[in-house]
C-alpha positions, 0 to 999 in steps of 0.5 A: 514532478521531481519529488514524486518520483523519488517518493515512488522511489522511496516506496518501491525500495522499502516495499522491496526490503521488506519483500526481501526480509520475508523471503529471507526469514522463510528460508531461515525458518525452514532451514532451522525446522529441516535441519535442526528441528526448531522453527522460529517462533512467531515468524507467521506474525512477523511475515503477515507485517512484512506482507502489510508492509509490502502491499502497502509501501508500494502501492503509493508508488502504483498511483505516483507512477499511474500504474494501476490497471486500465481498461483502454477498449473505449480509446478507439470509440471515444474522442481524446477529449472524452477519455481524457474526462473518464480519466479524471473522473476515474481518479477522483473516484479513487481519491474518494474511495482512498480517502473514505478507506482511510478515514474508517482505518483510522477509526479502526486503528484507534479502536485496537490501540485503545483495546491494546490488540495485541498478536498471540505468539509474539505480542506484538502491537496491532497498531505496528500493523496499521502504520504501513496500511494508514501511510500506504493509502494516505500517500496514495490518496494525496498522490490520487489528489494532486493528479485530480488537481493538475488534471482539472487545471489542464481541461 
């Protein structure tokens, strides 16, 4: 469980980086235009990677630390044992979703490399916009895994 936690750690931290990167590059760039009249070009690019980058840095982290949204109303009604098998049966679901998400985004992200996708201020590569998507849901498709597994061995 050790390696785990500091693999969320690790997200949480570059998620947060980039978090901070974009909080900074506003200010920059509405300290330039205000003060100077020159904005930086291509900073809405470069916000919309650091947006990628955070949501998808930190949601391996989420699964890791089995943070995800719960609706727990059916506790009270249901024995121990039987929420303990819509959990289960809940986070195999996630890990097939994940998995069938992650699957189509390779698919996709090969086909604008091919297409040599790039943005329109800066020219960036479109695949720099893939490598924290395809990382942040195939981390969160292995952490999904491994608690479907150690569930499955515990019941």
């Amino acid at each position: 469980m050790r390696i785990l936690d500091v693999c969320a750690q690790v997200c949480i931290a570059l998620a947060a980086a980039f978090l901070s990167g974009m909080m900074v590059l506003t200010v920059v760039d509405v300290a330039l235009r205000k003060f100077l009249g020159y904005p930086l070009r291509g900073t809405f690019e470069i916000i919309e990677l650091g947006l990628a980058c955070t949501i998808f840095f930190a949601l391996p982290a989420v699964f890791i630390r089995r943070q995800n949204l719960v609706v727990d109303f059916l506790d009270r009604l249901i024995s121990p044992s039987a929420t303990n098998t819509l959990d289960w049966l809940g986070t195999a679901l996630s890990t097939v979703v994940l998995s069938v998400m992650l699957w189509q985004m390779v698919l996709l992200a090969g086909d604008m490399r091919a297409m040599g996708d790039i943005t329109a201020d800066l020219a960036i590569a479109k695949l720099w916009y893939w490598i924290p998507v395809l990382a942040g849901v195939g981390a969160s498709a292995v952490a999904s895994l491994i608690f479907v597994i150690r569930a499955g061995r515990q019941q």
